[in-house]
N, C-alpha and C positions, 0 to 999 in steps of 0.2 A: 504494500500500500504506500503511495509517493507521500511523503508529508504535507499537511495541510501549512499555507501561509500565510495561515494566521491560527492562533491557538484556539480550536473552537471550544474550551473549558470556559473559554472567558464571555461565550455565546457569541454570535452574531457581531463584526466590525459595520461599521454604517457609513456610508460615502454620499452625500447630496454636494451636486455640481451641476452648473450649466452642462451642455450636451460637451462641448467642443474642447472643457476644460474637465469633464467625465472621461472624454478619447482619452487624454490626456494622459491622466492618472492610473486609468485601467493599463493600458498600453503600457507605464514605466512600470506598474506595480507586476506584469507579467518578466518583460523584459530583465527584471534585476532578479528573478527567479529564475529563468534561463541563464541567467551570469552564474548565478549564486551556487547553484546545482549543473549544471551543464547538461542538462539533463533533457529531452521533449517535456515541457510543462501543458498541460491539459486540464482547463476550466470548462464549467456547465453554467450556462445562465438560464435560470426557473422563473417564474412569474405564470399570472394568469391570464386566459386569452383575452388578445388584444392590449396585454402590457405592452408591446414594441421590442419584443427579447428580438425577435428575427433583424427586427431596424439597428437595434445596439450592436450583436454580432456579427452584422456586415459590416457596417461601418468600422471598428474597432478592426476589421481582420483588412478594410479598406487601408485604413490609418496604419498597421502595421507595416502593409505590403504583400504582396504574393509570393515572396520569397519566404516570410516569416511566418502567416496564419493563415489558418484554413478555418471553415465552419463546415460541421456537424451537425445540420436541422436533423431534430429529431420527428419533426413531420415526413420526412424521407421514409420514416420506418412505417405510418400510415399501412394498416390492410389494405387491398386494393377492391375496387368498390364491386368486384366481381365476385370476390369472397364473404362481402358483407351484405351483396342484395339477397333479397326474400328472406332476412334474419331479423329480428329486433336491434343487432345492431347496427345498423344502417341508420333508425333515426337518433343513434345516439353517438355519432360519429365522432373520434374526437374524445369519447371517453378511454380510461387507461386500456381496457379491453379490444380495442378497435386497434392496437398497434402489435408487431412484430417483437416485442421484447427483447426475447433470444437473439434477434440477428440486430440488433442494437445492442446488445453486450458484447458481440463477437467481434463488432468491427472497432467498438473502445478497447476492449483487449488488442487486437492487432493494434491497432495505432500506441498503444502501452510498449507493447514489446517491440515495436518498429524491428519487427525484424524480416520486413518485406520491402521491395524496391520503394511499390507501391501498393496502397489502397486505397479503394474506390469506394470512396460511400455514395449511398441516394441519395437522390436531393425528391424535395415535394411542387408538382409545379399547380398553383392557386388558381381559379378558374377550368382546368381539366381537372383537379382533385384527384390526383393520382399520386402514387410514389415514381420516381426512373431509377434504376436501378441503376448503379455502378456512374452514378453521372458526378461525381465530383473526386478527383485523381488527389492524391494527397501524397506526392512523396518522402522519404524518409527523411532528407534532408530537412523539410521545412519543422521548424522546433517549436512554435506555438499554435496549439488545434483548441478553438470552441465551441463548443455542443449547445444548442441552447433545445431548450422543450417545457412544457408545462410540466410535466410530473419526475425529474429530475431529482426533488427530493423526498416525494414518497415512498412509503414502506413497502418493499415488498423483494421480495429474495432475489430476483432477478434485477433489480434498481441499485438493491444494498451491494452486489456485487459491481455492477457497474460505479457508483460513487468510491470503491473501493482505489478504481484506477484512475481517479481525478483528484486533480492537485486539490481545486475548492469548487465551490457551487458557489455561484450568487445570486440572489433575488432582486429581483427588477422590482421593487414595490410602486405603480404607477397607480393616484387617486383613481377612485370607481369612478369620479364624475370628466375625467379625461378618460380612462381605460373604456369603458363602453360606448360611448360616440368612434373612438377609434375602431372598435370592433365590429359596429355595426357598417362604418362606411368600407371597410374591408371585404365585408361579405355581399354591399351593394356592389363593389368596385370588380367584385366575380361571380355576379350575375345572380345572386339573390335580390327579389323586389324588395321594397326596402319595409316595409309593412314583413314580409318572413325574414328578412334580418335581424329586424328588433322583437320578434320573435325567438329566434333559434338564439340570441345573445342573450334576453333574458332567462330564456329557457336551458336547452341544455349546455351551452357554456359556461351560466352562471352557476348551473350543479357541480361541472368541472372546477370553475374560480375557487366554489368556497372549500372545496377537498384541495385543493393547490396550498390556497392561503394561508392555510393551516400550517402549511411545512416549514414558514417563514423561516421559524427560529432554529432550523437545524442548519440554515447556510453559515455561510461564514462568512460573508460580506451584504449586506442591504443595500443595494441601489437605488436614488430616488435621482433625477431629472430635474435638476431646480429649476424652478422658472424666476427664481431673486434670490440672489443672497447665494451662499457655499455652506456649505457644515461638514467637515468630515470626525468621524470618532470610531477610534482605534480602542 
C-alpha cells in the first residue's frame, strides 16, 4: 500500500482556492510527491454527480502536461447499456451496481505495478453513454495518473482494495445549490429534455449524492472551489 500524503489519523486536510490557484496547488502538492518518493504517484478524486470531478481532473492533468498525467474516468468502467437493458438496472444507471468493478481494480493495479509498456484504460463518451474500451494509452513512463468517480471512497471489498493502491482520495465538496444546476444542464447538454433532467438529478443521482457524501470524511484532502477568498488547512 503507497503511503498516504497526508496523515489520515488527523482526518481529512481541507484546501478552498480559486480554480487557477487550486491547479496550482494540486499540481505542486502531486509533483513534490513524485520528487519525494520517485515513485508513479496515483490520486482518486470522489464527489457527487455533477460536482465537476471530470472538469478538475482534466484540467489538472491539462496543467501538468501529457508527458506527466493521465486521467482514469471511472465512468469508462460504466456496464454497457446492452447489459443493462430489460433489467431494473437501466433506470438506475449510475448506481454503484451498474459499473464493472473488477476491471476497475485491474487496470489501478496494473498502473500500480507499471510493469507494462502500456495500459489502456476506457474512457466514457457523454451523449452515446457508452464505455470504449482501451481508449486512453497510459505509458509507463508518465509518473502522475488520476482516477476520478463518485464512489471512490465507498465501502466495499472491491473499492477497499482499489484505494489500497492510491496515494490519496480527495473530495471535491461543490455547494448543492451550484452542484445540481451543473448536473442538470449536463444531462440537457446530452440530450435529456430538461423537464427528465431535473428529474433523473433529483431522483436517482440524488440517491447516489447522498450514499457519496457520506464518505466525505474518509479522504484525505477536501476540495472546495472558492468563488472569494482562499482557506487552506492542513
Amino acid at each position: 500500500m503507497p503511503p498516504s500524503l497526508h496523515d489520515r489519523a488527523l482526518g481529512p486536510a481541507r484546501l478552498e482556492l480559486p480554480e487557477a490557484d487550486l491547479l496550482a496547488a494540486l499540481a505542486e502538492r502531486l509533483r513534490a510527491a513524485h520528487d519525494a518518493s520517485g515513485e508513479r504517484i496515483i490520486v482518486g478524486i470522489c464527489g457527487a454527480p455533477g460536482a465537476g470531478k471530470s472538469r478538475l481532473a482534466d484540467k489538472l492533468a491539462e496543467y501538468l502536461g501529457e508527458q506527466s498525467a493521465r486521467v482514469v474516468p471511472f465512468d469508462g468502467f460504466h456496464l454497457a447499456t446492452s447489459v443493462l437493458a430489460g433489467t431494473p438496472l437501466l433506470s438506475r444507471r449510475g448506481a454503484l451496481e451498474t459499473f464493472d468493478l473488477g476491471a476497475f481494480r485491474s487496470i489501478i493495479s496494473r498502473l500500480r505495478s507499471r510493469a507494462e509498456d502500456v495500459v489502456y484504460a476506457p474512457s466514457f463518451v457523454r451523449g452515446l453513454e457508452e464505455p470504449i474500451a482501451s481508449a486512453i494509452p497510459i505509458p509507463r513512463e508518465v509518473p502522475l495518473i488520476v482516477t476520478e468517480g463518485n464512489y471512490l471512497l465507498t465501502e466495499h471489498p472491491v473499492l477497499d482494495d482499489v484505494r489500497r493502491h492510491l496515494d490519496e482520495v480527495w473530495y471535491l465538496d461543490t455547494p448543492h445549490d451550484i452542484r445540481l444546476p451543473q448536473l442538470v444542464a449536463r444531462h440537457v447538454a446530452f440530450g435529456k429534455a430538461e423537464e427528465d433532467a431535473a428529474a433523473w438529478a433529483l431522483g436517482t443521482d440524488q440517491r447516489n449524492a447522498e450514499q457519496i457524501e457520506a464518505t466525505k470524511d474518509a479522504s484525505d484532502l477536501i476540495i472546495t472551489v472558492s468563488r472569494s477568498g482562499a482557506h487552506s488547512e492542513e
